[in-house]
Residue frames as qw, qx, qy, qz and C-alpha x, y, z in Angstrom:
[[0.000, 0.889, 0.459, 0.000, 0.00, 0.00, 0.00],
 [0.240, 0.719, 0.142, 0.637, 1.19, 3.46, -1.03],
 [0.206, -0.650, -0.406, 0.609, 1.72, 6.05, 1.44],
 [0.261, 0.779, 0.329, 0.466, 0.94, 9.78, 0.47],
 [0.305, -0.401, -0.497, 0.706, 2.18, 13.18, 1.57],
 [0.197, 0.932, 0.298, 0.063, -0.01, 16.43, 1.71],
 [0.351, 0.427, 0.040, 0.833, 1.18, 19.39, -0.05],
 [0.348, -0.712, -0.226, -0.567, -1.62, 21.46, 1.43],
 [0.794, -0.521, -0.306, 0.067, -0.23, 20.13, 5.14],
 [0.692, 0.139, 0.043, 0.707, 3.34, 21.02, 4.40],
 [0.231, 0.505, 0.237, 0.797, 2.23, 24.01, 3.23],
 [0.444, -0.734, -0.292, -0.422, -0.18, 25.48, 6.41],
 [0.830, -0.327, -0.144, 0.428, 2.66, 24.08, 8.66],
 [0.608, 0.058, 0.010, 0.792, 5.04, 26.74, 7.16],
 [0.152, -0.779, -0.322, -0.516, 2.18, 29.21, 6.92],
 [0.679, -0.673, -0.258, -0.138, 2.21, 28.94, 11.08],
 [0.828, -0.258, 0.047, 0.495, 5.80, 29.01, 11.37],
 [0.260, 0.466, 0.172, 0.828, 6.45, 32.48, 9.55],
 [0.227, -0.718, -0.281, -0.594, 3.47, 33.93, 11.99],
 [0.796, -0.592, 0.122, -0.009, 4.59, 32.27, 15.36],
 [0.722, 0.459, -0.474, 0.211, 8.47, 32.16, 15.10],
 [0.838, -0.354, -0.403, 0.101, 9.80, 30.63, 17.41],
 [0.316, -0.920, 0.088, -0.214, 11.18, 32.38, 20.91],
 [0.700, 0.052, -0.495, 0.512, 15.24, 31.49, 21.89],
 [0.440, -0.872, 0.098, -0.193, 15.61, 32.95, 25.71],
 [0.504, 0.444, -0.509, 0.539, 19.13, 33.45, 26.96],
 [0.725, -0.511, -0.408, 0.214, 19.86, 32.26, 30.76],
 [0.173, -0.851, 0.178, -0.462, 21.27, 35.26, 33.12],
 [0.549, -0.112, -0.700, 0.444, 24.03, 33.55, 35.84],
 [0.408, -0.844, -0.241, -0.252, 22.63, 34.94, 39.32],
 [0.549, 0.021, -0.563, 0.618, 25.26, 36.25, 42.02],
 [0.506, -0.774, -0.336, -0.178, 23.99, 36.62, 44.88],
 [0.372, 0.465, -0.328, 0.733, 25.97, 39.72, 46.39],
 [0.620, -0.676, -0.161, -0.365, 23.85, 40.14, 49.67],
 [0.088, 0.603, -0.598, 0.520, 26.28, 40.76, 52.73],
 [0.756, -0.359, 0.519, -0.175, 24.80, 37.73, 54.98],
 [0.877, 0.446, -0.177, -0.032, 25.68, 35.48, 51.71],
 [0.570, 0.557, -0.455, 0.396, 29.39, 36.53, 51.84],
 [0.478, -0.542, 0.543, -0.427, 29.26, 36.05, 56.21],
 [0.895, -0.260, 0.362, -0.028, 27.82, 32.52, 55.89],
 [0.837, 0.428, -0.277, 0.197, 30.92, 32.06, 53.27],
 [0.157, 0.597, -0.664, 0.423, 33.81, 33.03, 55.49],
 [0.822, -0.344, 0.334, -0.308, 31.60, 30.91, 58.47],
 [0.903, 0.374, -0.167, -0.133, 32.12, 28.20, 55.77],
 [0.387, 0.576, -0.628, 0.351, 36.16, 28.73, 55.28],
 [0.423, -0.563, 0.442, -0.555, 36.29, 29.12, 58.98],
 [0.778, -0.306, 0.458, -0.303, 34.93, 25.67, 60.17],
 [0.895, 0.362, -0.190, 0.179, 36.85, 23.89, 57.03],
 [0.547, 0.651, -0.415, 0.323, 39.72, 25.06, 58.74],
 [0.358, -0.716, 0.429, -0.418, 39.24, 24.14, 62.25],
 [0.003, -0.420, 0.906, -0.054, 41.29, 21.67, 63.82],
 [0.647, 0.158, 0.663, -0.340, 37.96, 19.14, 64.37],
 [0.737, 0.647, -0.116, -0.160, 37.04, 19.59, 60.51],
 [0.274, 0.746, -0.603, -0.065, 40.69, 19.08, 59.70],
 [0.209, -0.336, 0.900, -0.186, 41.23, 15.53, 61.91],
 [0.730, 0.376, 0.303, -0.484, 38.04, 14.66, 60.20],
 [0.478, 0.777, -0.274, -0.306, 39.41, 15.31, 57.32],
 [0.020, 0.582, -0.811, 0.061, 42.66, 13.10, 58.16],
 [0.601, -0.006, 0.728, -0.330, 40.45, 10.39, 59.68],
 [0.854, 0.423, 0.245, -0.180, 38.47, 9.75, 56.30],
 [0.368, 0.784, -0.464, -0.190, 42.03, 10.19, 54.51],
 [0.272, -0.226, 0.929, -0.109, 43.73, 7.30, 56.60],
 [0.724, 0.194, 0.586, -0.306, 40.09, 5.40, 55.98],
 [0.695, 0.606, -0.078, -0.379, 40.95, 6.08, 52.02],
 [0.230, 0.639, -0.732, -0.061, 44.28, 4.98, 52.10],
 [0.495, -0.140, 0.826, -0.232, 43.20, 1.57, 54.08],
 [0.770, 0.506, 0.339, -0.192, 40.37, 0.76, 51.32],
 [0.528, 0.619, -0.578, -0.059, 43.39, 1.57, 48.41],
 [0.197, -0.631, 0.746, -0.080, 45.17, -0.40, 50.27],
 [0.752, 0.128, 0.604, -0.231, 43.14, -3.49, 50.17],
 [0.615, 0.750, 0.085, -0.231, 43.19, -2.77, 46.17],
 [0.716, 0.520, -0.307, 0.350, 46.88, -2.56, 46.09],
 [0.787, -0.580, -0.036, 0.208, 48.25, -4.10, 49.35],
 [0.021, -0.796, 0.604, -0.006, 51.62, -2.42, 50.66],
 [0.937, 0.062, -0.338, 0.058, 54.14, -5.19, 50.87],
 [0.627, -0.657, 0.416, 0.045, 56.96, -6.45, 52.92],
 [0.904, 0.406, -0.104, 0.080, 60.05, -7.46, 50.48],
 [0.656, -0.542, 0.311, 0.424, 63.64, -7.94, 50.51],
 [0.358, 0.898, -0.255, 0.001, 65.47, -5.22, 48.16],
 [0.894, -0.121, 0.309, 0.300, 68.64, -6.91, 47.14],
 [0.335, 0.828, -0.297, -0.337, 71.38, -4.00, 45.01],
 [0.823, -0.029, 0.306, 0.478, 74.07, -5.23, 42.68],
 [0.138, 0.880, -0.138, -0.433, 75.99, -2.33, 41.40],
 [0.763, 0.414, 0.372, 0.328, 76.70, -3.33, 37.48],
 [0.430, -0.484, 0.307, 0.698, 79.96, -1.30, 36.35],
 [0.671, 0.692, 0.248, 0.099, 79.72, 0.56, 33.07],
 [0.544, 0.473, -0.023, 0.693, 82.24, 2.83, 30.85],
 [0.053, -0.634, 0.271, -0.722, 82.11, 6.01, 33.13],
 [0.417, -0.019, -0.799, 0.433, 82.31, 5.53, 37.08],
 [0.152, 0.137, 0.455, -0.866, 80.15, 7.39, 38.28],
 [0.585, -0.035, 0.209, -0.782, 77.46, 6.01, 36.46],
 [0.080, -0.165, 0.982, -0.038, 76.75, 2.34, 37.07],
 [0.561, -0.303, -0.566, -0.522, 73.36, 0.33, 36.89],
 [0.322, -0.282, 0.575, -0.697, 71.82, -0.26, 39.89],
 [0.512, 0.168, -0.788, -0.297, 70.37, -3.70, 40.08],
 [0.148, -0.353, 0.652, -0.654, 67.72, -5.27, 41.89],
 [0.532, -0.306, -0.728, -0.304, 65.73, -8.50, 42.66],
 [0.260, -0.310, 0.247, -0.880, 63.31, -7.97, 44.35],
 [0.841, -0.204, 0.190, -0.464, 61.54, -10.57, 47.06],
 [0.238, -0.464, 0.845, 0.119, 62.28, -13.81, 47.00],
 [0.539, 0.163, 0.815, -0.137, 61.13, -17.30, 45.82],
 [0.152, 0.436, 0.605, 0.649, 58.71, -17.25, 42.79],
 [0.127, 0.897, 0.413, -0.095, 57.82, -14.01, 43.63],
 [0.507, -0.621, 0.088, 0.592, 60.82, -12.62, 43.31],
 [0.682, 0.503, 0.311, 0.430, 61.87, -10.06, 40.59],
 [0.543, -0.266, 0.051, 0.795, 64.37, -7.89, 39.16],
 [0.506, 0.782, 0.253, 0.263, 64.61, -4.23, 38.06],
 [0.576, 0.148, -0.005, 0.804, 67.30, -1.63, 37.14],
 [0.066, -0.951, -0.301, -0.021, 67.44, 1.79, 38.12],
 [0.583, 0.241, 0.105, 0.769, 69.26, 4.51, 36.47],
 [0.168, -0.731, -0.485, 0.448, 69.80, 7.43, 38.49],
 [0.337, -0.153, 0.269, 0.889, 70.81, 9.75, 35.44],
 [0.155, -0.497, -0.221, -0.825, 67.69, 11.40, 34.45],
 [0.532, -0.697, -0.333, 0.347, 66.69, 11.60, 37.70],
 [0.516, -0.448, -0.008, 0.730, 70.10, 13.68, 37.94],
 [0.142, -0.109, 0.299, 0.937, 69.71, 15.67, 34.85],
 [0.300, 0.463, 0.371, -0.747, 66.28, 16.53, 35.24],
 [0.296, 0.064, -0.758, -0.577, 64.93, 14.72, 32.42],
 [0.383, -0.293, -0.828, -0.287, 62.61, 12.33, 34.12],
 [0.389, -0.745, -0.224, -0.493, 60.29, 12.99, 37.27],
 [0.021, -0.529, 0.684, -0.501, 60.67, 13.76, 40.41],
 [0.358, -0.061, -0.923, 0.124, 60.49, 10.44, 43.05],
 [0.060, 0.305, 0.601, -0.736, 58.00, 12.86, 45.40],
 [0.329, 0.297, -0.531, -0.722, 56.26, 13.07, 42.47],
 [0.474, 0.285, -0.806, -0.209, 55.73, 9.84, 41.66],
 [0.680, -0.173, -0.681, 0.211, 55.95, 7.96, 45.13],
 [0.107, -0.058, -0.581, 0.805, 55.39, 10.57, 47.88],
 [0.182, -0.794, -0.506, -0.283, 51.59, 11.11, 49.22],
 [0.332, -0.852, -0.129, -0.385, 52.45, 12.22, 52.26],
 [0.695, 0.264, -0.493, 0.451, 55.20, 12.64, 53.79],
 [0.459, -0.842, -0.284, 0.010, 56.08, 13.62, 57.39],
 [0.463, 0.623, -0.188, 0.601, 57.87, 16.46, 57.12],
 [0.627, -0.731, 0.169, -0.209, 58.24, 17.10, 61.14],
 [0.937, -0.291, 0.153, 0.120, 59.98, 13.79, 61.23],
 [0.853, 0.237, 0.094, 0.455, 62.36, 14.65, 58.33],
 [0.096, 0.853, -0.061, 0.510, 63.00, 18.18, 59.41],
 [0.812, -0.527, 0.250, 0.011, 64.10, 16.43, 63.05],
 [0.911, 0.338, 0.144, 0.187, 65.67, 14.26, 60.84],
 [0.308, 0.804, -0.078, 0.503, 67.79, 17.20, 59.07],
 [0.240, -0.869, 0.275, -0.334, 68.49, 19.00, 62.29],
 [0.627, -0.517, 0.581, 0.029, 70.63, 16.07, 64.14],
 [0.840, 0.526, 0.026, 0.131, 72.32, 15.34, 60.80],
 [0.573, -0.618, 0.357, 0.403, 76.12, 14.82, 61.48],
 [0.421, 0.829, -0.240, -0.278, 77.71, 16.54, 58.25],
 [0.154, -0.476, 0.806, 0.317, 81.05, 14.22, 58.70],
 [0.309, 0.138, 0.913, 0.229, 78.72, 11.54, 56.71],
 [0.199, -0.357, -0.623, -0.667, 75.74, 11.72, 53.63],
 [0.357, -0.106, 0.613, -0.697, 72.35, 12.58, 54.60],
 [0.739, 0.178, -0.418, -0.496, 71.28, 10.05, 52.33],
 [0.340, 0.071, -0.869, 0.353, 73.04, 7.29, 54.75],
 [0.265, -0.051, 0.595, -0.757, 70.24, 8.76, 57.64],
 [0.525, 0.191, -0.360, -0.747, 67.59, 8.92, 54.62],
 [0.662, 0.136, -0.683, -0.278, 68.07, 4.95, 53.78],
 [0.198, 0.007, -0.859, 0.472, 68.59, 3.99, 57.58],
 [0.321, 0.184, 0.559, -0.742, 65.06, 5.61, 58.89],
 [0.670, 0.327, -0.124, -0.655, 63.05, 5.20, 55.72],
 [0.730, 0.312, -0.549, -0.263, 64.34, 1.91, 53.89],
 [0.998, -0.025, -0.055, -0.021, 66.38, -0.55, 56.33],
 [0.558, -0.501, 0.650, 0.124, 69.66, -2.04, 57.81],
 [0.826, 0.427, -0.216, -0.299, 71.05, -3.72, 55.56],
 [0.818, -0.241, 0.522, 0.003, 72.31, -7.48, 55.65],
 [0.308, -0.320, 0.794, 0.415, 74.24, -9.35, 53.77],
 [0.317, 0.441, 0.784, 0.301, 70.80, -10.40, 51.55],
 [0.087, 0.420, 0.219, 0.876, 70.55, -6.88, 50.95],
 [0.138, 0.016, 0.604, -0.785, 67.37, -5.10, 53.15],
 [0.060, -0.490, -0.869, 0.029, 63.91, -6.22, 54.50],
 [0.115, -0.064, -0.030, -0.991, 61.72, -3.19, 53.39],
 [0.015, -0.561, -0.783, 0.269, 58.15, -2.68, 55.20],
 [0.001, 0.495, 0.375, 0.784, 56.45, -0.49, 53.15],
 [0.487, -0.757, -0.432, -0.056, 53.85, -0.38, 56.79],
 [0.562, -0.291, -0.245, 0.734, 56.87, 1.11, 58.48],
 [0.064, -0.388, 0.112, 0.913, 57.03, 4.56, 56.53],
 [0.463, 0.597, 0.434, -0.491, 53.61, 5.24, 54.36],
 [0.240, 0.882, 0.005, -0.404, 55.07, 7.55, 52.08],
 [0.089, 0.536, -0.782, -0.306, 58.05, 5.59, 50.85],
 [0.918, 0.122, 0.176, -0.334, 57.34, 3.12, 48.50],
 [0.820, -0.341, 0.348, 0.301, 59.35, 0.57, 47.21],
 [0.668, 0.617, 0.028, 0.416, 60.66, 2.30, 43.78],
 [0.163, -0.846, 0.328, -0.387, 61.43, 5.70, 46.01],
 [0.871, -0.364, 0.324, 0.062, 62.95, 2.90, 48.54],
 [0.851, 0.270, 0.236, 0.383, 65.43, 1.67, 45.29],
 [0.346, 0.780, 0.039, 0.520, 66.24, 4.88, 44.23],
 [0.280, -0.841, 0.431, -0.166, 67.57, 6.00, 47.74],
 [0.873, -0.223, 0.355, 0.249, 69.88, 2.72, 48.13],
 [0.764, 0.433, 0.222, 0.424, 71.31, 3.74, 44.63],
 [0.133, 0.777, -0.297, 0.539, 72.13, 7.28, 45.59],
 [0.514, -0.835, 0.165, -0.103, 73.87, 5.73, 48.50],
 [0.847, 0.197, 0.314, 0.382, 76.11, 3.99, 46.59],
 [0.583, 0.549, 0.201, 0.563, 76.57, 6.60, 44.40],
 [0.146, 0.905, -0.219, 0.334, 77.21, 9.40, 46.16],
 [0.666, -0.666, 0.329, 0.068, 79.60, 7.18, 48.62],
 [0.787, 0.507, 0.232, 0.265, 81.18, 6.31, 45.06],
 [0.237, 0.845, 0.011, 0.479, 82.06, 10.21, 44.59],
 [0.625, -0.764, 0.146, -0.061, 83.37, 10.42, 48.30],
 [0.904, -0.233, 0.305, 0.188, 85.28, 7.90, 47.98],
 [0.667, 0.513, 0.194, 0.505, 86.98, 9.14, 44.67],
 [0.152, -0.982, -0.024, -0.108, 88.06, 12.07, 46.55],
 [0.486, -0.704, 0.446, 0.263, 91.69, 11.66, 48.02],
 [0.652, 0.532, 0.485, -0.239, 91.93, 10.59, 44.49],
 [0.363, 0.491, 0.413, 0.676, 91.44, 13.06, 42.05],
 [0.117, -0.964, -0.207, -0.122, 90.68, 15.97, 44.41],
 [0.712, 0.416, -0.245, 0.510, 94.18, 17.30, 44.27],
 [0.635, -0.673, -0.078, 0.371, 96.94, 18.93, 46.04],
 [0.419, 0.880, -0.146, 0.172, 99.44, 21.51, 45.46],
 [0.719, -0.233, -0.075, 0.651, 103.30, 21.46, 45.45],
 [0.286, -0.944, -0.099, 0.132, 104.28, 24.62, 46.45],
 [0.802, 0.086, -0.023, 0.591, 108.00, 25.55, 45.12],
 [0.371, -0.876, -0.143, 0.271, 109.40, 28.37, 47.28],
 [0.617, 0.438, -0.109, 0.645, 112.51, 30.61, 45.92],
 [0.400, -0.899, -0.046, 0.173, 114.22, 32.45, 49.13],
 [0.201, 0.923, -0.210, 0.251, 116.91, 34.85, 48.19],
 [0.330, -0.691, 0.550, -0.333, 118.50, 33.72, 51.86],
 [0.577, -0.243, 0.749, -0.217, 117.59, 30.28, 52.30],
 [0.090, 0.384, -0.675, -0.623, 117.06, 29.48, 48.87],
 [0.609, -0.028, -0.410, -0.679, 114.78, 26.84, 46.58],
 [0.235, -0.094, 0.875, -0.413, 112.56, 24.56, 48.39],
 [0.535, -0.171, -0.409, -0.719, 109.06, 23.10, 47.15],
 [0.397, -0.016, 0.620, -0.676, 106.48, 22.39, 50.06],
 [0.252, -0.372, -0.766, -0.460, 103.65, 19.82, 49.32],
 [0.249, -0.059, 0.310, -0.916, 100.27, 21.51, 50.56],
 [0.000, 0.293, 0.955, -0.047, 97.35, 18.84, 51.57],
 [0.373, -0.286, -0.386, -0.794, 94.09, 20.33, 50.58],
 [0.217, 0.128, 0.766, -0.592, 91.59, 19.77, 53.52],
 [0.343, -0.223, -0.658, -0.632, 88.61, 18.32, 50.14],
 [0.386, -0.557, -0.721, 0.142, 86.47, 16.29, 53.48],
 [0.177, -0.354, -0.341, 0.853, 87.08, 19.28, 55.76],
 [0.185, 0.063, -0.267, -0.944, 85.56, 21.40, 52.80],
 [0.413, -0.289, -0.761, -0.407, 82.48, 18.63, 52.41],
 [0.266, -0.448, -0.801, 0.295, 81.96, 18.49, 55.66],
 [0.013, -0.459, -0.253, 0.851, 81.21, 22.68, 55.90],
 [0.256, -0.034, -0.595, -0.761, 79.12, 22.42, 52.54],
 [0.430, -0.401, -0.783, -0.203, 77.00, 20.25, 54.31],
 [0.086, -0.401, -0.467, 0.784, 76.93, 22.47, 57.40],
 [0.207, 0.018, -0.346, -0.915, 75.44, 24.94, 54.29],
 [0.518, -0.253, -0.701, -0.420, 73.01, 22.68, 52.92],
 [0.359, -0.566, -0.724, 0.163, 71.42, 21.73, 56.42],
 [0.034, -0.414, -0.214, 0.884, 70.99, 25.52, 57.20],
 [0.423, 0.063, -0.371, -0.824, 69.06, 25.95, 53.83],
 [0.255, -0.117, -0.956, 0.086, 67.46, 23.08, 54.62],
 [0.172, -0.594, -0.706, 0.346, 65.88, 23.74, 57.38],
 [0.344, 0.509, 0.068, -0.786, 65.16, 27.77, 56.40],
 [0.599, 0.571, 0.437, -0.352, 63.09, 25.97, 53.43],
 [0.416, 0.679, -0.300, -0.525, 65.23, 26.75, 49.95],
 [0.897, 0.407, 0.129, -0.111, 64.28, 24.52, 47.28],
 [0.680, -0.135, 0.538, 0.479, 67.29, 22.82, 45.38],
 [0.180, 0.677, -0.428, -0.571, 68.69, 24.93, 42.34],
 [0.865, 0.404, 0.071, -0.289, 67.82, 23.36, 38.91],
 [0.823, 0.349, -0.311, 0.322, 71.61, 22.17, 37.91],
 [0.826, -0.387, -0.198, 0.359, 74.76, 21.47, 39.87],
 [0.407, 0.410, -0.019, 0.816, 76.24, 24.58, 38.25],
 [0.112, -0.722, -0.167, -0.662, 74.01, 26.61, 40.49],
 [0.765, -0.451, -0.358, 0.289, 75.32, 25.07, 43.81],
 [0.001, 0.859, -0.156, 0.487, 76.56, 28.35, 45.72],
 [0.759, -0.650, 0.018, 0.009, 77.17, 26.46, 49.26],
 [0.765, -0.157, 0.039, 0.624, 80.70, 24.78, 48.57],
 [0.158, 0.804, 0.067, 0.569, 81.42, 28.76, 47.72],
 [0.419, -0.755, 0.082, -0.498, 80.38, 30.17, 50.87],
 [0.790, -0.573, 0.193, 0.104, 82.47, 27.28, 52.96],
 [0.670, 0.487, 0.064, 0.557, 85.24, 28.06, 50.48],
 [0.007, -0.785, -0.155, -0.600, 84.78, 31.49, 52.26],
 [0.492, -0.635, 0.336, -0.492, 84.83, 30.74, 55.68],
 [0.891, 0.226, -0.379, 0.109, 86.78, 27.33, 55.58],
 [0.536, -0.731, 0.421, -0.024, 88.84, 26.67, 59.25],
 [0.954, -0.096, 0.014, 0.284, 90.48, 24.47, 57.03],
 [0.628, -0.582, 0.246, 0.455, 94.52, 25.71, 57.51],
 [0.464, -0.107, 0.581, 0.660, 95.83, 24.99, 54.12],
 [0.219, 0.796, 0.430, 0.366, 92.75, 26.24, 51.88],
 [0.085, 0.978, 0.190, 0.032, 93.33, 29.52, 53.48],
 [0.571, -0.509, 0.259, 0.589, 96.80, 29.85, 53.60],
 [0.492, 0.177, 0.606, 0.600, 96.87, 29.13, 49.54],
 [0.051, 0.855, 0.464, 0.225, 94.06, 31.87, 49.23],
 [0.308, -0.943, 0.056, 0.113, 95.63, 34.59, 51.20],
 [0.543, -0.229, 0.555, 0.586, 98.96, 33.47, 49.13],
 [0.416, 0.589, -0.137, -0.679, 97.00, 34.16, 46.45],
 [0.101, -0.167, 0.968, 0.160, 97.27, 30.53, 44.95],
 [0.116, 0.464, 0.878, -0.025, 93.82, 29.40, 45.34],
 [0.233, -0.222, -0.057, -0.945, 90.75, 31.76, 44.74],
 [0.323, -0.145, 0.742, -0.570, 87.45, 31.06, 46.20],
 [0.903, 0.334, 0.007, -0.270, 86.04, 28.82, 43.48],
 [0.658, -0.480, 0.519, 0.258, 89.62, 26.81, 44.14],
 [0.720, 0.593, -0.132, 0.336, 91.00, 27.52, 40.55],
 [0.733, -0.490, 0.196, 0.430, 95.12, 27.43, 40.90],
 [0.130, 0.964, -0.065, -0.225, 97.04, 30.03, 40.39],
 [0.899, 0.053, 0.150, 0.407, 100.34, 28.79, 38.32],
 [0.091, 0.854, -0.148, 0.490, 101.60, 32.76, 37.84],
 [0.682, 0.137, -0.454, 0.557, 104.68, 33.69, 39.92],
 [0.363, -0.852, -0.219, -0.308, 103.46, 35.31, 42.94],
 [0.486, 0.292, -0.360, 0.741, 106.32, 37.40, 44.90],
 [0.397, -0.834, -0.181, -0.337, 105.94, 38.48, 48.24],
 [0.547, -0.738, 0.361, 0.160, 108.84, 40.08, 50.42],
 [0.461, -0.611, 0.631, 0.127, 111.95, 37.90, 49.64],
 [0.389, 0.074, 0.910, 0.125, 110.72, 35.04, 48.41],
 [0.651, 0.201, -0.386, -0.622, 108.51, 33.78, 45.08],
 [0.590, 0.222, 0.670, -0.392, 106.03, 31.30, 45.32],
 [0.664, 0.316, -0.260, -0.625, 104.61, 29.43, 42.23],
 [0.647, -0.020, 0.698, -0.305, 102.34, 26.59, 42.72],
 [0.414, 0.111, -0.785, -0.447, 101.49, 23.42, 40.35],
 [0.905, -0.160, -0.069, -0.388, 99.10, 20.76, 40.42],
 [0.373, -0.503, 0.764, -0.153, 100.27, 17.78, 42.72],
 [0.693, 0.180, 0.691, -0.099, 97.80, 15.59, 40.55],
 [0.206, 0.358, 0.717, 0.562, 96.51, 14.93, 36.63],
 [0.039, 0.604, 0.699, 0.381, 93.62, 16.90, 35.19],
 [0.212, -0.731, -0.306, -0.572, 92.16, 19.89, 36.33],
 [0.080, 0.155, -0.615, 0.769, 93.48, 21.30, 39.82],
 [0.438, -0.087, 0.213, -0.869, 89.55, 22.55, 40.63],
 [0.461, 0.062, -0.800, -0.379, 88.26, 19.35, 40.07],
 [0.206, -0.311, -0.773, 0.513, 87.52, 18.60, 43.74],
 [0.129, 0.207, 0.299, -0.922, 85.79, 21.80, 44.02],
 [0.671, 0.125, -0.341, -0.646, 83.06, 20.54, 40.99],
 [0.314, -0.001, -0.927, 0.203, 83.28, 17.13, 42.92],
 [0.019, 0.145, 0.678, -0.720, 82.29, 18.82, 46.35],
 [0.277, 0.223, 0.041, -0.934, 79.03, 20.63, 44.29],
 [0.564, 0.028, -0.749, -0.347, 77.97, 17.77, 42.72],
 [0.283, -0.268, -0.860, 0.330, 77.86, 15.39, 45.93],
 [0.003, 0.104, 0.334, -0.937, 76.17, 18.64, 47.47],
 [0.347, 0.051, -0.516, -0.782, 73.50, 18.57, 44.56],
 [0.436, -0.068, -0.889, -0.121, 72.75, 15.03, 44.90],
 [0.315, -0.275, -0.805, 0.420, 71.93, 15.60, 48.47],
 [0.252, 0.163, 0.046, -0.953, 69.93, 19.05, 48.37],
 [0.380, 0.121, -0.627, -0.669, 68.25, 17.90, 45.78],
 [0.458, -0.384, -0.798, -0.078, 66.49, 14.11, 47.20],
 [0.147, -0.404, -0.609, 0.667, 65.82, 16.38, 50.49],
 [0.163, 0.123, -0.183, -0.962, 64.21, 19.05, 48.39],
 [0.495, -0.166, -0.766, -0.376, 61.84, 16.21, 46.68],
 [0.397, -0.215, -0.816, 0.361, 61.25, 14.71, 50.15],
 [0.003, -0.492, -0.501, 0.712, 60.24, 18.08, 52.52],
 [0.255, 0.409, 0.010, -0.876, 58.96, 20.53, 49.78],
 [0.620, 0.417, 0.642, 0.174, 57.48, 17.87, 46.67],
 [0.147, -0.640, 0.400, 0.640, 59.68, 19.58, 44.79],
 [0.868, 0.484, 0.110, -0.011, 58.97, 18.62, 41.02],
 [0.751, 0.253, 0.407, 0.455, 61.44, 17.58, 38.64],
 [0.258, 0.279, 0.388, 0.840, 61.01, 19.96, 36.11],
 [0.123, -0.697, -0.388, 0.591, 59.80, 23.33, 37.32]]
């Protein structure tokens, strides 16, 4: 069966539509500017910010983090390093099987974009919530003669045993087990860079010409630890007054300033000789004074100042995971 359509319908339809067109009404937002409005809003602020609201507030956090948990239990493993040698020394692979038995597995962790701000930061990533009280305690009874990445891996990660350490994720909230890897590797590595110190952080021979008592050349021990240890005196003063880690190791000012005010003996003799300056470059120019002439060489290879871009580095390293840690410092800023 056919269907038909009217013209004549079609047509009366548009007739009705030309005579009635059709009404579009535009919506008006209301703000309501009335002066109890903008009372019961500060009331509002007010009781979000009192300490009852606020432990509330914690309470139902803790209650989320239990229910995640359940979703993705914390765990209790045993973090095993192996430190895999490559072409440059200072940067190795950082190997690591993780757990044991047939759960057990391995991954690698390279702390070089980390270091050159390429990849994120670990507070980023693996910090909710840290407790900065604890790590600002922490900070303050930091003995400078050692890392504070040695305190870092002892309160947060574990003792470690011969099968490497038994990490309890229940112990410390906020550290999980990558941020866990990644501090074991920068203890290694920056006890690596220590260690490479008596080294390649040089010394100067000193070769004296006295008119009277004639030619003599003095070796002069650099005090490099002495100098680390008052960088780090720096770095836990910024610390604790709050300043964020600088974005490359070039911008490390501290080993400066204990360049500056250094009890070590020999640094300031060589300065006030005019030998050293206070970014320890070595002066190899004949420097006369009274009687005698003075002109100093390198006691080692390479680069006299080398220690001094050593000390700023190690400095970095350690500014830097504390930055991440108290302020959730990003990466890339």
């Amino acid at each position: 069966m056919k269907t038909y359509s009217s013209k004549s319908t079609e047509q009366q339809e548009t007739r009705r539509n030309s005579l009635n067109p059709p009404v579009f009404q535009s919506t008006v937002q209301f703000v309501d500017n009335r002066a109890e409005t903008a009372d019961l809003d500060t009331l509002s602020e007010s009781i979000d910010k009192s300490p009852r609201v606020q432990n509330l507030m914690q309470l139902q956090q803790a209650a989320n983090q239990a229910a995640q948990r359940k979703i993705n239990p914390v765990q209790r493993v045993n973090l095993d390093m192996t430190v895999e040698e490559g072409a440059q020394k200072h940067h190795p692979n950082y190997k690591f099987e993780i757990g044991t038995g047939l759960a057990k597995k391995t991954k690698n962790i390279d702390l070089d974009p980390w270091i050159t701000r390429k990849g994120h930061g670990y507070s980023q990533l693996y910090v909710g919530r840290s407790d900065k009280k604890a790590l600002k305690k922490l900070i303050a009874g930091w003995d400078t003669a050692k890392s504070i990445v040695d305190d870092l891996v002892t309160n947060y990660v574990g003792q470690e045993s011969q099968t490497g350490i038994d990490f309890d994720e229940y112990a410390h909230g906020f550290v999980g087990t990558d941020l866990a890897m990644h501090l074991m590797a920068m203890q290694e590595n920056v006890a690596r860079r220590v260690g490479d110190i008596p080294a390649n952080c040089n010394n100067v021979n000193l070769k004296i010409n006295d008119r009277l008592e004639g030619e003599s050349t003095v070796r002069k021990n650099v005090g490099w630890l002495t100098l680390l240890k008052e960088s780090r005196e720096q770095l836990k003063t910024a610390l604790l007054g709050g300043q964020k880690s600088p974005g490359a190791m070039g911008d490390v000012g501290l080993v400066q300033q204990a360049v500056n005010g250094t009890a070590d003996p020999v640094i300031n003799e060589l300065i006030d000789l005019g030998v050293l300056d206070n970014e320890m470059k070595l002066n190899t120019s004949t420097i006369r004074k009274g009687t005698k002439a003075y002109k100093a060489s390198n006691a080692g290879g390479g680069q006299f100042n080398f220690g001094y871009g050593h000390l700023r580095f190690i400095i970095f390293l350690e500014w830097r995971i504390c930055s991440e840690l108290l302020l959730n410092q990003s990466v890339k800023e």
